[in-house]
C-alpha positions, 0 to 999 in steps of 0.5 A: 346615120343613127343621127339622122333617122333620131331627127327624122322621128323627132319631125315625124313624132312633131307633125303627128303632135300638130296635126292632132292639135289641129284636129276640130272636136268631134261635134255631132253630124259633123257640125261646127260648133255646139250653141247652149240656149239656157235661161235663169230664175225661171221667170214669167217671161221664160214661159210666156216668150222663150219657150214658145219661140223655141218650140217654133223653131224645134229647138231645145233649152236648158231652164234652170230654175230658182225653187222658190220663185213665184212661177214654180208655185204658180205654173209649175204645169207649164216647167213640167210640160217644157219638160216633156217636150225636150227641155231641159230643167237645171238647179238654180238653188232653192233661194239664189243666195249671193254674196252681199259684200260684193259691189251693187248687191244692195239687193241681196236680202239678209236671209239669202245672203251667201256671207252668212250661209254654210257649206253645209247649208247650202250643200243641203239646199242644191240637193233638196232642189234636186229632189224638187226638180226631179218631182217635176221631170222625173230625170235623175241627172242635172246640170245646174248654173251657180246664182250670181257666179258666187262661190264662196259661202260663209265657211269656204267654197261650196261648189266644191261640195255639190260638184259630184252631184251634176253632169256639169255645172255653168260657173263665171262669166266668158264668151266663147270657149277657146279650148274645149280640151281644157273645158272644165265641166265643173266650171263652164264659162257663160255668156250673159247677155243684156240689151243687146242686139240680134247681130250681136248674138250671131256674131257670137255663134259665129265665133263659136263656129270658126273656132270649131268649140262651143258658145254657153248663153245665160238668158234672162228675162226675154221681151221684159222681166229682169237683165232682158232681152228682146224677143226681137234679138232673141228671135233673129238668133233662134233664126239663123241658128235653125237656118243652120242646122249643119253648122250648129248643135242647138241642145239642152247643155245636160246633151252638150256636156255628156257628149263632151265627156264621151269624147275624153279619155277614160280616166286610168283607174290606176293613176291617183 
């Protein structure tokens, strides 16, 4: 009898476990998965394209910004109302320093080159385009996309070192995220699309959708610049994705990843 009732509690305790792994995450006003609008390098085309169909479509973005590229110098005024209208400026480094070793990156110059550069210096570099970015938004808290995907620095890996200093921070390359229980947030995968078609991006949100977990987009350049895409592919996405307000959570991905994190367990002080 004792026998008996141990297993029926097994198979309760086993069906109580399923059920609460089955259980989608919580996104908000019950949608079915989170979609993360964010553009790289602060190019031309960012400002003159993507930023004005979204406002079309009353959907935010996340622009994560070079500091020392040309539309920082020349329309700073225009990153700083993007701001105030809701979108969200993310660290992209000072000078977007990439590792020169790895293959086809003959076009990394010599004075931005990850290989030479310290943990120390680039530490001082994220922080000082943190001051910079706050100088345009006036927010106190970023999230950032690391150049190229490249970790390690002349001396070791330097995200390790600046990793505290944001909400969360887009890292590697990946397309939907498969569980957002083990999401690292220090580490969020990207999907970085190029020359591809309107099709191919729903079909992406889509996925997000039936897995009830989250797609992180890396733009470029939209309708020109580099690692394009067209403003026609571009526009089809923004479309079915303001067509479907209740399936999806179109917000900046500073939103998405606080919202993440309120749904985790609060750490035990006590646990090392």
């Amino acid at each position: 009898m004792r026998g008996a009732r141990r297993f029926a509690l097994l198979v309760l305790a086993t069906v109580a476990a399923t059920a609460q792994a089955a259980e989608p995450f919580p996104w908000p006003g019950g949608r079915k998965a989170a979609v993360s609008l964010a553009y790289d390098d602060a190019a031309p085309s960012q400002l003159d394209n993507a930023i004005p169909a979204l406002d079309r479509h009353g959907l935010k973005g996340s622009f994560y910004l070079t500091l020392a590229a040309d539309t920082l110098r020349t329309r700073q005024r225009e990153w700083a109302a993007a701001a105030r209208n809701g979108h969200e400026l993310g660290n992209h480094t000072l000078f977007h320093a990439c590792s020169s070793s790895l293959p086809d990156r003959q076009w990394v110059p010599a004075h931005r080159d990850l290989d030479t550069t310290t943990v120390a210096q680039l530490r001082d570099q994220v922080l000082l385009a943190n001051v910079m970015l706050t100088a345009i938004d006036g927010r106190l808290e970023r999230t950032m996309t690391v150049p190229c995907g490249d970790t390690q620095a002349r001396d070791g890996n330097y995200i390790d070192a600046i990793a505290r200093e944001f909400v969360a921070i887009k890292l590697g390359q990946g397309g939907v995220i498969a569980d957002m229980a083990t999401l690292d947030p220090a580490a969020v995968p990207v999907d970085v699309p190029v020359d591809v078609t309107g099709e191919q991006l729903i079909a992406r949100v889509e996925e997000a959708a039936r897995r009830g977990t989250m797609v992180s987009f890396t733009f470029h350049g939209i309708g020109g610049d580099h690692l394009a895409v067209s403003n026609e592919a571009h526009e089809q996405l923004l479309r079915h994705l303001a067509a479907h307000p209740d399936v999806y959570w179109v917000a900046s991905f500073i939103d998405i990843m606080r919202h993440v994190a309120s749904q985790r367990p609060a750490k035990d002080s006590s646990t090392p």
